[in-house]
mmCIF file of the C-alpha atoms, coordinates in Angstrom:
data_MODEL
# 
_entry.id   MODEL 
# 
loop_
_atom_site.group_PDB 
_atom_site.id 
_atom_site.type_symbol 
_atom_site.label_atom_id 
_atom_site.label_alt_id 
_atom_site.label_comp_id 
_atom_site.label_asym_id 
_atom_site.label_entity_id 
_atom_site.label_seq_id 
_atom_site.pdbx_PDB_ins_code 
_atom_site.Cartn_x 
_atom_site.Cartn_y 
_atom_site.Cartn_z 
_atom_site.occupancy 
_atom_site.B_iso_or_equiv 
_atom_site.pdbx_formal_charge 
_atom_site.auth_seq_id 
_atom_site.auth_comp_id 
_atom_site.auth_asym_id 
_atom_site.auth_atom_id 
_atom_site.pdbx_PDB_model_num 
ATOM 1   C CA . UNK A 1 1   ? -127.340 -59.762 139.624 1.00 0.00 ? 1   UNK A CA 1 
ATOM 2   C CA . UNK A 1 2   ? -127.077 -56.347 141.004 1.00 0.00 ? 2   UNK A CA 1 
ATOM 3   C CA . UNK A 1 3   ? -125.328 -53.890 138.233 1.00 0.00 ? 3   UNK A CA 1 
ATOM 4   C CA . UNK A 1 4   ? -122.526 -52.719 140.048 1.00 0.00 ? 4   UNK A CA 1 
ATOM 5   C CA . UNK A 1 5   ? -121.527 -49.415 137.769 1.00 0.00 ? 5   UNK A CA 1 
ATOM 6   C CA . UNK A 1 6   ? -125.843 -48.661 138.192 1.00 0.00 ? 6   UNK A CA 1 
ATOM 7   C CA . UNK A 1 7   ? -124.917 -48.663 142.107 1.00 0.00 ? 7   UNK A CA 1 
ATOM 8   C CA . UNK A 1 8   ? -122.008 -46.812 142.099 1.00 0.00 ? 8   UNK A CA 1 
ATOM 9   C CA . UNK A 1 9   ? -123.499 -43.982 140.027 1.00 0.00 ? 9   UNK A CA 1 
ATOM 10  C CA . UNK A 1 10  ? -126.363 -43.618 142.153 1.00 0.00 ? 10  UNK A CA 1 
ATOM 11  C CA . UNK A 1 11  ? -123.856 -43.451 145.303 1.00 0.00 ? 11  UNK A CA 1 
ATOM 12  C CA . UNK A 1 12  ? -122.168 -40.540 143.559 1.00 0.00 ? 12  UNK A CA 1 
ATOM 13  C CA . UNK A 1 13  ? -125.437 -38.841 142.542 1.00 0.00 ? 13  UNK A CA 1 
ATOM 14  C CA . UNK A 1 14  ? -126.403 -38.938 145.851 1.00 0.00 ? 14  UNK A CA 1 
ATOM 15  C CA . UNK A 1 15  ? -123.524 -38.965 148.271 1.00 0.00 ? 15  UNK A CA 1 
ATOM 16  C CA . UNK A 1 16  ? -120.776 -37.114 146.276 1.00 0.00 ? 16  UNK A CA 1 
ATOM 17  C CA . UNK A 1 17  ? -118.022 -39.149 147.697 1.00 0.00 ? 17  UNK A CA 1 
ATOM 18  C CA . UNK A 1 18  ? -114.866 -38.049 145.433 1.00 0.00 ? 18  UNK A CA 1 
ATOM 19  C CA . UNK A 1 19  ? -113.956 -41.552 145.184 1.00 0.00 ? 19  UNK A CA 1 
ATOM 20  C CA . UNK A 1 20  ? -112.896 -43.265 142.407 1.00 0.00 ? 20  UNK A CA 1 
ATOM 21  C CA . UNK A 1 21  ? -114.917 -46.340 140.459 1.00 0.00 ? 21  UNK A CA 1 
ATOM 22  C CA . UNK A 1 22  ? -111.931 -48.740 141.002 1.00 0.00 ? 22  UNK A CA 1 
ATOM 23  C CA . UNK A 1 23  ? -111.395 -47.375 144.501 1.00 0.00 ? 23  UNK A CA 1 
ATOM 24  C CA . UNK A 1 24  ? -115.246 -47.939 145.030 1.00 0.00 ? 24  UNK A CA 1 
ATOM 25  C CA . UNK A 1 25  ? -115.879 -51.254 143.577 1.00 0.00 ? 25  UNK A CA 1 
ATOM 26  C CA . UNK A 1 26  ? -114.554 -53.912 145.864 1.00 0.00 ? 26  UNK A CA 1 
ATOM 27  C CA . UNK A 1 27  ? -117.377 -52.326 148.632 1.00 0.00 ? 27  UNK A CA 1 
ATOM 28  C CA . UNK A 1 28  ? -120.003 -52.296 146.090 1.00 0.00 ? 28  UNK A CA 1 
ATOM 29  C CA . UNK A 1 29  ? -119.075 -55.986 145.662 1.00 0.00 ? 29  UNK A CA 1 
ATOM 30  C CA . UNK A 1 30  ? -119.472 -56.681 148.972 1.00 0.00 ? 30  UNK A CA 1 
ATOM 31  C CA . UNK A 1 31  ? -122.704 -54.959 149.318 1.00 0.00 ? 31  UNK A CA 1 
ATOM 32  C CA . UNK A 1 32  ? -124.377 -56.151 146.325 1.00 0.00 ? 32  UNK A CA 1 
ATOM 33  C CA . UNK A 1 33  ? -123.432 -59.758 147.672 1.00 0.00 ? 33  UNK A CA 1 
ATOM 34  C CA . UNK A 1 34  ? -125.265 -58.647 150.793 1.00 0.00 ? 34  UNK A CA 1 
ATOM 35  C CA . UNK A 1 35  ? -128.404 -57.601 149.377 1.00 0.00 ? 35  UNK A CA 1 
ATOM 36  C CA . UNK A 1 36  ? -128.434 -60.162 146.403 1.00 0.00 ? 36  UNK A CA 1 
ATOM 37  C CA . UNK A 1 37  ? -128.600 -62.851 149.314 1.00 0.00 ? 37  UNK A CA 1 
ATOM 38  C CA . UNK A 1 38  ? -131.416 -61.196 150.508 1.00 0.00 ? 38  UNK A CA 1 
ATOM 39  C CA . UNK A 1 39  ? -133.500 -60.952 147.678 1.00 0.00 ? 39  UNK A CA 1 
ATOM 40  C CA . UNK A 1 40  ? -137.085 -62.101 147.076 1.00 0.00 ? 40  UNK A CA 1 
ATOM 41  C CA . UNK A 1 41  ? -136.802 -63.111 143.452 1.00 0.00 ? 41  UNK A CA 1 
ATOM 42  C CA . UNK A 1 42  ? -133.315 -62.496 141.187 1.00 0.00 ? 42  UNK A CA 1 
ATOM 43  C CA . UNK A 1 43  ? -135.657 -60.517 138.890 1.00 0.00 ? 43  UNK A CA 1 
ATOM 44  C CA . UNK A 1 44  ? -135.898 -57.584 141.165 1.00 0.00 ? 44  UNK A CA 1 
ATOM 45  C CA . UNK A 1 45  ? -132.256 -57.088 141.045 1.00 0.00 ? 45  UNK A CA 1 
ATOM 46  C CA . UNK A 1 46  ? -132.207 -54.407 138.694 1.00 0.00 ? 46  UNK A CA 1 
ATOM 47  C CA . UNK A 1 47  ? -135.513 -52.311 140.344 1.00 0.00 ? 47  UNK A CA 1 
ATOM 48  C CA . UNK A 1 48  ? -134.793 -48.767 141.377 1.00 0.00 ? 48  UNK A CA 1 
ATOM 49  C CA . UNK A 1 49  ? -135.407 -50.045 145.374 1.00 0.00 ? 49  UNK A CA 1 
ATOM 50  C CA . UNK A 1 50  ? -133.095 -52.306 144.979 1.00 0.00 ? 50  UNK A CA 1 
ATOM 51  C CA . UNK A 1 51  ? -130.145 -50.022 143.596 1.00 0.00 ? 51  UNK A CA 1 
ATOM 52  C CA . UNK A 1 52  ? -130.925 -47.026 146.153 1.00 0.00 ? 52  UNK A CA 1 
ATOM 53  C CA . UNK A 1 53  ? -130.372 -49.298 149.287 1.00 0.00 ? 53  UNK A CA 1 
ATOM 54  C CA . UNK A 1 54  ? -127.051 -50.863 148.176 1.00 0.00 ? 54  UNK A CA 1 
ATOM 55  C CA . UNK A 1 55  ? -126.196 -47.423 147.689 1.00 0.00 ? 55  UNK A CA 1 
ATOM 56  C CA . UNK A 1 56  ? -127.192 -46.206 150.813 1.00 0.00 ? 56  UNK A CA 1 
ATOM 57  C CA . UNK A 1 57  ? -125.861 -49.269 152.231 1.00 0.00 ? 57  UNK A CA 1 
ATOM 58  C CA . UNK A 1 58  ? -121.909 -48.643 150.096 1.00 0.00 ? 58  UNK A CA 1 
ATOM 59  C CA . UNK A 1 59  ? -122.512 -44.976 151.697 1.00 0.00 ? 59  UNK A CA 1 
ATOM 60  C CA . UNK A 1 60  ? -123.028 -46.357 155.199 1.00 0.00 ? 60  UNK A CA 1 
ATOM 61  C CA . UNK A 1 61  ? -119.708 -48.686 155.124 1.00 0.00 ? 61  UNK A CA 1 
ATOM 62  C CA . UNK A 1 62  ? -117.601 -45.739 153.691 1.00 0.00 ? 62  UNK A CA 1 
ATOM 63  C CA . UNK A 1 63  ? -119.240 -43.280 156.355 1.00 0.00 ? 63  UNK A CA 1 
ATOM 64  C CA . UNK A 1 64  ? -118.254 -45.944 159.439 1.00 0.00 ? 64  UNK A CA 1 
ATOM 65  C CA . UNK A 1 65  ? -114.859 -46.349 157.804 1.00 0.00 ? 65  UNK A CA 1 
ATOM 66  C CA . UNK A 1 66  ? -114.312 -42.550 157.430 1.00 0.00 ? 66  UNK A CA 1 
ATOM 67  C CA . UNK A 1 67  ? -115.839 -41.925 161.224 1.00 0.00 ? 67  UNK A CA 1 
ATOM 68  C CA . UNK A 1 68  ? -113.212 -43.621 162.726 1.00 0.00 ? 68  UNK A CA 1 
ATOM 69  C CA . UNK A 1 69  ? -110.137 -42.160 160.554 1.00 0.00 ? 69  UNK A CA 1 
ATOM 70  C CA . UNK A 1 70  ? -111.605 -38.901 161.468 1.00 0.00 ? 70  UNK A CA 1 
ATOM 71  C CA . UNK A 1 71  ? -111.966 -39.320 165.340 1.00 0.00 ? 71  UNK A CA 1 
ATOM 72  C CA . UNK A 1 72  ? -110.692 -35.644 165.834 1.00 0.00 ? 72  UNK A CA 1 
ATOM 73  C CA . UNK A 1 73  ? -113.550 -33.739 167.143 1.00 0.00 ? 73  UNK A CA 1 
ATOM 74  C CA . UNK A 1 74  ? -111.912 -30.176 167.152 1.00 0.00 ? 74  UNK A CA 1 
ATOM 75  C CA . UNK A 1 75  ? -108.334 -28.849 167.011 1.00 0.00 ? 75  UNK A CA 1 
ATOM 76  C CA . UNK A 1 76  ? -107.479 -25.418 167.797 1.00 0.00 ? 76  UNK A CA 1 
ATOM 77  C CA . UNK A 1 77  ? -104.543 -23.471 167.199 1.00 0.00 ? 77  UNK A CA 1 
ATOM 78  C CA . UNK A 1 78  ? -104.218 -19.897 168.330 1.00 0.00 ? 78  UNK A CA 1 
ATOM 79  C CA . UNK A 1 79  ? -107.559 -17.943 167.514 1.00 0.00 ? 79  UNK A CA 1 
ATOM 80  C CA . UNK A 1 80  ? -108.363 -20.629 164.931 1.00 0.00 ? 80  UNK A CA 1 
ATOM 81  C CA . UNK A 1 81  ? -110.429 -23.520 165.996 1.00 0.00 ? 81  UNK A CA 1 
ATOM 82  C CA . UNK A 1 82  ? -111.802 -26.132 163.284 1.00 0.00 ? 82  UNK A CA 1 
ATOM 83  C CA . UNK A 1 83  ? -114.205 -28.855 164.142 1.00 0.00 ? 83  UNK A CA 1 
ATOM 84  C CA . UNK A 1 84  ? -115.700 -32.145 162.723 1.00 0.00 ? 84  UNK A CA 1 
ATOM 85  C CA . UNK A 1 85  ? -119.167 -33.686 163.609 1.00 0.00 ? 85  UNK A CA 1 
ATOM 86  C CA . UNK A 1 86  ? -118.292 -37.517 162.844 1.00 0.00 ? 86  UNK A CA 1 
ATOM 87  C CA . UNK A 1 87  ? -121.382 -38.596 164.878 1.00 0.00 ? 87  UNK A CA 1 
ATOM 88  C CA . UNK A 1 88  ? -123.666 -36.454 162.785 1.00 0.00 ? 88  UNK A CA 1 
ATOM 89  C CA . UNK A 1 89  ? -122.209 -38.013 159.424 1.00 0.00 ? 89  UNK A CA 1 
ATOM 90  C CA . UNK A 1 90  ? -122.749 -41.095 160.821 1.00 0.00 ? 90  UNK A CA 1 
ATOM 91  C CA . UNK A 1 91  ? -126.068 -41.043 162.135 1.00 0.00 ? 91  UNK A CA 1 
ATOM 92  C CA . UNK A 1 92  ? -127.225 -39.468 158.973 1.00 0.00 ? 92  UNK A CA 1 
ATOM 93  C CA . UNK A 1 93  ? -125.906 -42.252 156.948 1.00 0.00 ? 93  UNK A CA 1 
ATOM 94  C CA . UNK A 1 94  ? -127.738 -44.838 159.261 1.00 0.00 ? 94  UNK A CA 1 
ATOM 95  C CA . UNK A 1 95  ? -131.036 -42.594 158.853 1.00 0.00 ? 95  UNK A CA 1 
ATOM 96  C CA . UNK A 1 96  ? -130.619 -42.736 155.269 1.00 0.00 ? 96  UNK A CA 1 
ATOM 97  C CA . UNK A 1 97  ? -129.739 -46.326 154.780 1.00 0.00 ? 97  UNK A CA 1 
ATOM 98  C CA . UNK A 1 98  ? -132.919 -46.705 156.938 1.00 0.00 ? 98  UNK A CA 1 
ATOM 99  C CA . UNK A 1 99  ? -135.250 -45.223 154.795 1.00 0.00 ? 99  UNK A CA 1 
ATOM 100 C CA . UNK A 1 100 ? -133.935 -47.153 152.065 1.00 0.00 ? 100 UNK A CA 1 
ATOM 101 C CA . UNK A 1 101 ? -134.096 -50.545 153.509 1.00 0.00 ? 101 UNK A CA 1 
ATOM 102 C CA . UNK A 1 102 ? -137.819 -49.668 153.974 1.00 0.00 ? 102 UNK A CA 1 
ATOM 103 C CA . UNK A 1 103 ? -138.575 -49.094 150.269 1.00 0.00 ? 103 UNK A CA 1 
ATOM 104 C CA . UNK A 1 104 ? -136.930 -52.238 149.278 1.00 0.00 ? 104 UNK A CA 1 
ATOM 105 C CA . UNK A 1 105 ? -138.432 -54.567 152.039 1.00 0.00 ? 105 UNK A CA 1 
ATOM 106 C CA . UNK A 1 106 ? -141.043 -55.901 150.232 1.00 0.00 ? 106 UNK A CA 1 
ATOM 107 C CA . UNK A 1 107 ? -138.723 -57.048 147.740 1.00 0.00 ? 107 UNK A CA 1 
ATOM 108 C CA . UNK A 1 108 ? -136.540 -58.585 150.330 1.00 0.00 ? 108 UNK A CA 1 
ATOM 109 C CA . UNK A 1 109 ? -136.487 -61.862 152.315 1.00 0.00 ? 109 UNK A CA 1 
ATOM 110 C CA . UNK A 1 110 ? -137.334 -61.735 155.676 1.00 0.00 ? 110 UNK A CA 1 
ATOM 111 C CA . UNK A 1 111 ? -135.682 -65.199 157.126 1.00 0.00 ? 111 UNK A CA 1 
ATOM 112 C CA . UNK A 1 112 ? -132.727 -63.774 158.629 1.00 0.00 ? 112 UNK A CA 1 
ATOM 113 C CA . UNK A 1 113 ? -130.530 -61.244 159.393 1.00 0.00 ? 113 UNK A CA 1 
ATOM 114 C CA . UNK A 1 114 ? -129.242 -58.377 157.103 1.00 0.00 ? 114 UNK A CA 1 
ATOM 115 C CA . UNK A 1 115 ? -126.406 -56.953 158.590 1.00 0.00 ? 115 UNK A CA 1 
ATOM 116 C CA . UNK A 1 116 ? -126.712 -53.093 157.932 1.00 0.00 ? 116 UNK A CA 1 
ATOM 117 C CA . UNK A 1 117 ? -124.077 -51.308 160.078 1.00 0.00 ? 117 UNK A CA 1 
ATOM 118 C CA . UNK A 1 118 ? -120.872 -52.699 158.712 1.00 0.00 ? 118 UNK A CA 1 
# 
């Protein structure tokens, strides 16, 4: 089994989220599910691979959830004008979650799908 806390702390190493554990912990569930499903043998469960994509995967499925509240592209008011780049998050968090997945596919199944974007 996946340690949970080990994926969380790498997700705030790495990401810098702000979010709480408790706050944090029913999507690292559902992640870890994900990628436990997938994996080759349960022994690999606690390898480094392993732990960086579920938390580039918890980052992606905060990021998505996050894009949307944010939809807001600019606002201006007066002389002042402040702007978000949602997109860019976003697509950075796919790139990332990427890179991981492609460590820790040997140590993965390949007889399915993995749902990434969530």
């Amino acid at each position: 089994m996946i340690d949970r806390h080990r994926v969380i702390n790498e997700f705030e190493k790495l990401y810098d989220s702000g979010e709480n554990e408790a706050c944090l912990m029913p999507q690292c569930e559902a992640v870890c599910l994900a990628v436990e499903a997938k994996l080759r043998r349960a022994a690999y469960a606690g390898r480094e691979e392993i732990i960086l994509f579920a938390a580039a995967l918890l980052n992606r499925r905060l990021t998505g959830k996050t894009a949307d509240e944010d939809a807001v592209a600019s606002f201006r008011a007066g002389d002042v004008t402040v702007s978000r780049r949602t997109g860019e998050k976003l697509a950075n968090a796919e790139k990332e979650t990427q890179r991981a997945f492609e460590l820790a596919a040997p140590l993965l199944r390949d007889d399915g799908f993995l749902f990434i974007r969530c």
